[in-house]
N, C-alpha and C positions, 0 to 999 in steps of 0.2 A: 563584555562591553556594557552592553544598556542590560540594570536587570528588570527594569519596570519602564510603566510608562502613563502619566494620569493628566489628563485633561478635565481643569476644576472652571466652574462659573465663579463668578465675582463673589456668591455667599463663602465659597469655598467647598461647593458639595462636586463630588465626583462627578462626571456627565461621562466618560468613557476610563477604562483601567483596561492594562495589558500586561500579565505579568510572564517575565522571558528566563527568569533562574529560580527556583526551587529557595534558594536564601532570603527570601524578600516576601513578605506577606502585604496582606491587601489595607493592614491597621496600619502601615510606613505613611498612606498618606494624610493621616493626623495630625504626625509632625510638621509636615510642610504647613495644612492649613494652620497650624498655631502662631507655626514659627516665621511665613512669611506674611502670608495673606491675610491673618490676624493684622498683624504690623502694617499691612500698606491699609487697611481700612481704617483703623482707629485714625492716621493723619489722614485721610480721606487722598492718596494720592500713591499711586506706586513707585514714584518718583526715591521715597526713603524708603526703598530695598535699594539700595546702592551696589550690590553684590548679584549677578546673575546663578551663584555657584553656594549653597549651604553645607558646610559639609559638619556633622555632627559625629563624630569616630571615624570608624571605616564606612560608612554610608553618605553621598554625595545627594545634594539636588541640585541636575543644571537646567534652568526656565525661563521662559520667554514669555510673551504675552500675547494673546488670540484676541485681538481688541480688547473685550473688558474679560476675558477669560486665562487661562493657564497654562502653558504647554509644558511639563512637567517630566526630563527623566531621573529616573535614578539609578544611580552604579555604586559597587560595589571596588573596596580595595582602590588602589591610583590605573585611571585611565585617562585616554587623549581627551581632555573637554575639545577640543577644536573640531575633535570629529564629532561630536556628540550634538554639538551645537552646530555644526552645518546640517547635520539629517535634521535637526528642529526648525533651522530657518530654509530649508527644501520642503520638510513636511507642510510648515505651512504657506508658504507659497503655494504648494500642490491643492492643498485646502481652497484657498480661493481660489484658482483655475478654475476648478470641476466645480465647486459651486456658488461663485458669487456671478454676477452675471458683469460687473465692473471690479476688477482687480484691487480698485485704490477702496474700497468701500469695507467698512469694519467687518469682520466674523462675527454672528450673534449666537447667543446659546442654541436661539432655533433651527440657525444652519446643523449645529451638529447632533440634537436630538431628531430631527429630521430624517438625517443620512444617518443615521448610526450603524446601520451593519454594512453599506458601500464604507466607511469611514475606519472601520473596524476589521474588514478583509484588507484595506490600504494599508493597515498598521502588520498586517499579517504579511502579506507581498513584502512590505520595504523593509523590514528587520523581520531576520531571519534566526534565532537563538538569541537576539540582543545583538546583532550585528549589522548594519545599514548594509542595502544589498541593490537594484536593480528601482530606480526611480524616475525613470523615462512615464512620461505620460501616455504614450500613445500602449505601452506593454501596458502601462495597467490600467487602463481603459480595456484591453483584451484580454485579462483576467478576473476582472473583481466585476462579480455580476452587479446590475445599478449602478455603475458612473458612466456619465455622459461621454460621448466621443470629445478631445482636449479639442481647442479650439484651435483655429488655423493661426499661424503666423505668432504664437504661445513668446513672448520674451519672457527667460527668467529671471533673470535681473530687476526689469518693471516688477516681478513677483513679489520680489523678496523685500519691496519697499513698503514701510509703514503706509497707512490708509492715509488720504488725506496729504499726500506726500509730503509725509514728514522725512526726516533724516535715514536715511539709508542704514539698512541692518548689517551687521556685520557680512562681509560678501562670504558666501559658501562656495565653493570648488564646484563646479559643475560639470566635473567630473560624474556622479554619482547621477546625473541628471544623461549625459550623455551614453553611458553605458546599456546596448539593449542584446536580446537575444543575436542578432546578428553582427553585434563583435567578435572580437580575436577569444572572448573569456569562452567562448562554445567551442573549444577543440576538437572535438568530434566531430562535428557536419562542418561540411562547407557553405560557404554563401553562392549567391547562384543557381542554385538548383532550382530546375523545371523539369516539370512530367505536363504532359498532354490528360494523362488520367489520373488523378491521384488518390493514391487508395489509402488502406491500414491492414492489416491482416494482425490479428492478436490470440498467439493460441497458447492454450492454459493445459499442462501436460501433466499429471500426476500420476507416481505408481506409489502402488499401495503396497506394504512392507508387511508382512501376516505372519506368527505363530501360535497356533494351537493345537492344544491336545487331543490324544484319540475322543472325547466325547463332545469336540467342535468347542470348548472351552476356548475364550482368547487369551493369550502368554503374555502376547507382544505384536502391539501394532503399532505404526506410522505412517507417514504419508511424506514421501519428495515431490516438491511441486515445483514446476519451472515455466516462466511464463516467455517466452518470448515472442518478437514481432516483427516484421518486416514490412516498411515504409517506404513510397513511392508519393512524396509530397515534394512540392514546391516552396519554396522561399526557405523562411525560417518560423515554420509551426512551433505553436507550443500546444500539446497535447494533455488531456486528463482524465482521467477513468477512475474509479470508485468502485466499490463492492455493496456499496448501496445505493438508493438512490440520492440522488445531490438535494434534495428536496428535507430529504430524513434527518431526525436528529441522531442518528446511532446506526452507524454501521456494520456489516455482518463480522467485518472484522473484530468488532466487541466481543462478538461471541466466540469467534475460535480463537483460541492461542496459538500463537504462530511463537512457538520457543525461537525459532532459528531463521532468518532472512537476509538476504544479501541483497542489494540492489545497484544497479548499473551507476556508475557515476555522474549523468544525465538526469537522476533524479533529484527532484529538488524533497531534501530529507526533513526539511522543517516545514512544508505542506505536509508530508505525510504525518510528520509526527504531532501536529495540533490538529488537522480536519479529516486521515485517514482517507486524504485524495492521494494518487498518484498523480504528480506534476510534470513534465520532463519536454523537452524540446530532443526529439530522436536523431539519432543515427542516421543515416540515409543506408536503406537496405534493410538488412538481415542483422540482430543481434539479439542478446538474451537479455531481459527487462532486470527478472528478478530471480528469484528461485529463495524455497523456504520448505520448514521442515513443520509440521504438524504431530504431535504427540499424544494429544487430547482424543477421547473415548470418540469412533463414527462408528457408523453402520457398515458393516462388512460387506461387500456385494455378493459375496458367495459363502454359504457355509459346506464344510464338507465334514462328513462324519466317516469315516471307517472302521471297519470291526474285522477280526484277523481272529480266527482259530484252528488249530492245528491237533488233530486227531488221527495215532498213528502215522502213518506213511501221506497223508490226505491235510493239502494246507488249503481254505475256501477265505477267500478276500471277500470284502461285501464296502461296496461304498458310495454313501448317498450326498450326493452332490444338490444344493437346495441353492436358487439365485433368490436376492432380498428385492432388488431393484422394483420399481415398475414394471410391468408390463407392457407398457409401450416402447420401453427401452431396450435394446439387444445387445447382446457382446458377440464378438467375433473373433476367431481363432480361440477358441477357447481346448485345453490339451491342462489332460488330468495324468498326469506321470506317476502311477503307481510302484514301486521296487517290488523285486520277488526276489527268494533266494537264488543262489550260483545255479542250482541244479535242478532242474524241473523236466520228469521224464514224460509229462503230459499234462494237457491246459483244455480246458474248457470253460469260454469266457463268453456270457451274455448279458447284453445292458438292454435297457429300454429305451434309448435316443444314443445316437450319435454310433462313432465305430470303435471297435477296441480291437487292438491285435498286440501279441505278445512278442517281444522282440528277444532271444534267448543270449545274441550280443552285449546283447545293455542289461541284460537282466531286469527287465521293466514291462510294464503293461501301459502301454498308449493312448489314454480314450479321448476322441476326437471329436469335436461339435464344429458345424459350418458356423453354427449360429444357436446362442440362447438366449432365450426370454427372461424378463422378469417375472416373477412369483412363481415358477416352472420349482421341480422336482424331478432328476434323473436319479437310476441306480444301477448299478453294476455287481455282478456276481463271478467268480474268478475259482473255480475247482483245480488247483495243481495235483499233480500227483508228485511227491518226492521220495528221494532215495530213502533207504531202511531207516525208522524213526531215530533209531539209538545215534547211526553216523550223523546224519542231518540234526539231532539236538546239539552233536559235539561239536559240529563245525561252524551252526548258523544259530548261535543262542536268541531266543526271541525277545530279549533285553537291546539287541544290539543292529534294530532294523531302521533304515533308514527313514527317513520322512519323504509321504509322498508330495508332489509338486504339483501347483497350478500355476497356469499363464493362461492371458485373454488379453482382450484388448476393447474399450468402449469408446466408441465416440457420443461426442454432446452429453457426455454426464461427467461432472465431478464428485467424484468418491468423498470429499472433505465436504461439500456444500457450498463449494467457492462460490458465486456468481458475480459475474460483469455486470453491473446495472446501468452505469454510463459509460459512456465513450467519447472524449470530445475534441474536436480539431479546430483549434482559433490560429487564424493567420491573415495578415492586414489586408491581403487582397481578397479575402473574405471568397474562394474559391470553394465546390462542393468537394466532400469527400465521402467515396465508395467505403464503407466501413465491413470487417468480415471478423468473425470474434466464432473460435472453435474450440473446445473441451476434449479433451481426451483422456481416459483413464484407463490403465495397465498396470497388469501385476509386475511388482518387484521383488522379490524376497518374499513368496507366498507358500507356507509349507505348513502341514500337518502333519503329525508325529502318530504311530501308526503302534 
């Protein structure tokens, strides 16, 4: 649809640009100032641009006028002007609502150097890829931080009229005006909804996916992360959270690579993908937000090293289990699954924390923590005694042993480095919300090769 979009003053210099496709660079709007805006200055009257529409190959300019300034979009390839030019005569209608203090009264450059980033989140809300989307006043008064509350009793129609009430702008469908979160387009929640308390609960679930070799070397690691939430709000919220804070220019999501992410269809995907907000008007209850794969280098929370030798009839395990974390941080259920061979005619097994018992069913050795610390250091020592060296080499070659296994469980920490920095609940009746944001990390696929 729109792949740009430039707002020029009377000299012809840019005052705001927003570009929405990759095909379109920021020098396209040279042309225009050559090719129109040159032209209406030299007669001193805009009146000889006779044509709202420039089109030069496959690259369009459809423009209006901002009192003495430019409303400017450009597309690519044949699209609807009708739609194009009603989002421009809504846009600016919407312009002087929020900031002229009389409707009929010109736009001046100072209005939009002024407001430039409330002016510039506006352009972000109402086209979304290049597509006009949701241009209800009172929503974007409750998204775009700096604009005023709209004004009561708002006619759009009086908007859409030249200053000065000159002759009336072509009418735009008011449709795009009418559309808000609590229409029929949110299929997902209903309208209506009331809670007495309204809360958020938002928990961030990741397990950690581990291979390394006998000398704690790492093979292979990732992280599944799934963030789900359940909601006990009223009306029709729109909600928004970040992983940094809203204040910052650069999010933590900069820093990790998230190869692989799937998100709920409640979220609005062209916030995340320009400001790396999450945007979404919820579910009522219990559902899954997002879930995403991590691939890039973290810090392991646990290292484990094992050493295995076998002398004669006599197999001795040695395995030192090392947590990275904090120290003020603890894992729970934590269960170190060592393998032993089929046949084991006697076991003596001492560690320094936690319990170990040999189970001769499973052919495994158990070691069990209630609870470990960070920057802690366990070890374990494992003397089997096995059948006649020559049968035991023939039947259980020591090429061919299994990997041993860890599982745990932490809360309040994320293994990736995720963090929640905001949380936010905007909804017209401007009601509190109990907010509740939980972490948990657990092993998935965590093994060492022995």
């Amino acid at each position: 649809m729109i792949s740009a979009l430039f707002i020029f003053n009377a000299k012809g210099d840019v005052l705001m640009s927003r570009l929405f496709k990759s095909g379109v660079r920021q020098s396209v709007s040279d042309v225009f100032r050559i090719q129109v805006i040159n032209t209406a200055a030299r007669s001193n009257s805009s009146r000889d641009v006779r044509s709202p529409v420039l089109t030069l190959g496959s690259t369009s300019f459809l423009h209006t006028r901002l009192g003495n300034m430019w409303l400017v979009a450009v597309t690519r390839s044949n699209q609807d002007s009708s739609v194009i030019f009603e989002f421009l005569f809504t846009f600016a209608a919407l312009l002087r609502h929020f900031f002229l203090k009389d409707p009929g009264h010109q736009l001046k450059e100072e209005v939009i150097t002024g407001n430039f980033c409330a002016i510039y989140e506006m352009l972000g809300e109402t086209l979304q890829f290049g597509y006009p989307t949701n241009m209800e006043p009172t929503y974007l008064a409750s998204v775009v931080p700096g604009l005023p509350q709209p004004k009561t009793g708002f006619d759009f129609h009086a908007s859409l009229r030249k200053p000065n009430s000159e002759k009336t702008l072509e009418r735009a469908a008011s449709s795009a005006m009418d559309h808000s979160y609590d229409s029929n387009m949110v299929s997902w929640r209903d309208s209506g909804i009331k809670y007495r308390r309204n809360e958020i609960f938002l928990n961030v679930d990741e397990k950690v996916n581990i291979t390394l070799d006998n000398r704690g070397r790492c093979l292979r690691s990732f992280i599944d992360g799934v963030i789900s939430m359940k909601t006990h709000l009223s009306g029709m919220p729109v909600c928004r959270f970040g992983f940094a804070d809203d204040r910052s220019d650069t999010g933590l999501l900069d820093k990790i690579s998230l190869d692989d992410f799937k998100f709920h269809k409640c979220v609005d995907l062209a916030k995340y993908d320009t400001d790396r907000v999450i945007r979404f008007v919820p579910p009522d209850g219990a559902f899954q937000l997002m879930s995403y794969h991590i691939s890039n280098p973290f810090v392991l929370p646990f290292k484990v090293v094992p050493k295995v030798s076998v002398v004669g009839d006599r197999m001795t395990i040695r395995v030192i289990l090392r947590s990275t974390f904090e120290s003020t941080v603890a894992a729970t259920g934590v269960t170190v699954t060592i393998p032993t061979p089929g046949e084991i005619l006697k076991n003596n097994i001492t560690c320094t924390n936690g319990k170990a018992r040999y189970s001769p069913g499973e052919n495994t050795i158990t070691w069990k923590f209630s609870k470990v610390f960070g920057e802690s250091e366990h070890s374990l020592i494992a003397d089997l005694k096995l059948p006649e060296a020559d049968e035991f080499s023939s039947k259980h070659p020591t090429t061919n042993r299994k990997p041993l296994g860890l599982d745990f469980t932490m809360d309040m920490f994320s293994a990736s480095g995720l963090s929640v920095k905001f949380l936010k609940v905007v909804e017209k009746s401007n009601y509190r919300t109990v907010k509740w944001i939980k972490y948990t990390t657990s092993a998935g696929s965590y093994e060492i090769r022995m």
